[in-house]
N, C-alpha and C positions, 0 to 999 in steps of 0.2 A: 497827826494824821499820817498813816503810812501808803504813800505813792505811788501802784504797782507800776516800771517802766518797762518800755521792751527799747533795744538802743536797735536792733535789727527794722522796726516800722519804718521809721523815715528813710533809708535804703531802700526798703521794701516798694513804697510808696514812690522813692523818686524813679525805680526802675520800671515799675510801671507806667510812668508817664511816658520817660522814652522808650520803652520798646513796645509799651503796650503789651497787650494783653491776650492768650487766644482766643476768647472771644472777642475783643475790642484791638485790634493793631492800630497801634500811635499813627502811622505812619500815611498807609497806603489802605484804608480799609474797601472791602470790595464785597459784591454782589455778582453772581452767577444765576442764572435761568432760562429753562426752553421756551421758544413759544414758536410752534409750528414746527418746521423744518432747519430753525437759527437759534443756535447759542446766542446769549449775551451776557457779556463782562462790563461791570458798571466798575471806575473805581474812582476814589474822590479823592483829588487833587485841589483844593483850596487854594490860592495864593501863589499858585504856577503859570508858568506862560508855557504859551504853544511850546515856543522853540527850545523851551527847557527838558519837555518828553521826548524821550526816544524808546520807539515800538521796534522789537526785532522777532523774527523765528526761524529758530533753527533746531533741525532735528524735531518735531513736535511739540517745540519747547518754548512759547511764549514769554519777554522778557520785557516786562514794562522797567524802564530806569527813568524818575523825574530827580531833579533837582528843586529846591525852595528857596530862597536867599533869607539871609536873617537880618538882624537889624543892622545900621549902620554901626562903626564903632564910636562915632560922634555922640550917642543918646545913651541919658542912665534907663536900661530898662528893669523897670517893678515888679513888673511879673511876666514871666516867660513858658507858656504853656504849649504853644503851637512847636510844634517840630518842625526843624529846617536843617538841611544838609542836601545830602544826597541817597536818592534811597529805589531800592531794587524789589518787585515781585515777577516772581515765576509763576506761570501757567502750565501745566501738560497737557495737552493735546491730544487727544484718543484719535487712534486711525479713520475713522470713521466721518471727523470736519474736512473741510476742503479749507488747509493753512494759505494757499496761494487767494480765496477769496476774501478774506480778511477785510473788513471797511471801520476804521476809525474816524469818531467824532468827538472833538471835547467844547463842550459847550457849558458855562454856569460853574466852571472848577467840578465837573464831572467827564472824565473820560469813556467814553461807550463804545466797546466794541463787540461788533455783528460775525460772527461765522459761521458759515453756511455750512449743512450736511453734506459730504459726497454723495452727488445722484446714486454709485453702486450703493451705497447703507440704506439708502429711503426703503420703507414698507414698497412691497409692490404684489399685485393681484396673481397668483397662479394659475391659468388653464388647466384644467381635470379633466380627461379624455377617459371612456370607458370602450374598450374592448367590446362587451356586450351592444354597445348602443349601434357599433359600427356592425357588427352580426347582424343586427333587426333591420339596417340599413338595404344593407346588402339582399335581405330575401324578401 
């Protein structure tokens, strides 16, 4: 019986576990969406401690960096599918949040962050004044 192989799959396979995938990032995956007048960025941090995130922005430039620890070197580990090191996502910013209101919560190995619209971007009502109307006033 003749065996077709590919020697490129398991490569293939193990790079996708660490770097994941664009639609599936190993790492740091994450959710975005409006509701009302507030962005929210959800991203999932499993197995992190507070003190391990660090939230920065500079220039409209959102930079979440956590860290994960991995196993001790004392333990034979089996199977090793979680990712651990150190690991970075970028956000950009559209002129139009207010970066200085920014409110992070990580609660559950989920990180949520709220930012607010700048009052100048919000929808606002325009006054329509007619010229005619102030004529019919007037007589």
């Amino acid at each position: 019986m003749l065996i077709r192989t590919d020697p490129f799959r398991d490569l293939d396979r193990l790079t996708q576990q660490v770097f994941g995938t664009v639609a599936r990032p190993a790492a740091m995956p994450m959710d975005a969406y409006r509701k009302g007048d507030t962005f929210y960025i959800k991203l999932d941090l499993p197995g992190t401690t507070l003190d391990a995130i660090d939230l920065t922005v500079e220039q409209n430039v959102l930079t979440v960096h956590a860290s994960r620890p991995g196993m001790n070197s004392d333990v034979e580990l089996l199977v090793g599918e979680r990712p651990t090191g150190t690991f970075t996502r970028q956000v950009f910013l559209g002129d139009t949040l207010d970066a200085e209101g920014i409110e992070a919560d990580y609660t559950a190995g989920v990180l949520t962050l709220a930012i607010p619209v700048h009052e100048a971007a919000k929808p606002r009502k325009v006054e329509i004044t007619s010229q005619d109307a102030k004529q019919i006033a007037r007589n």
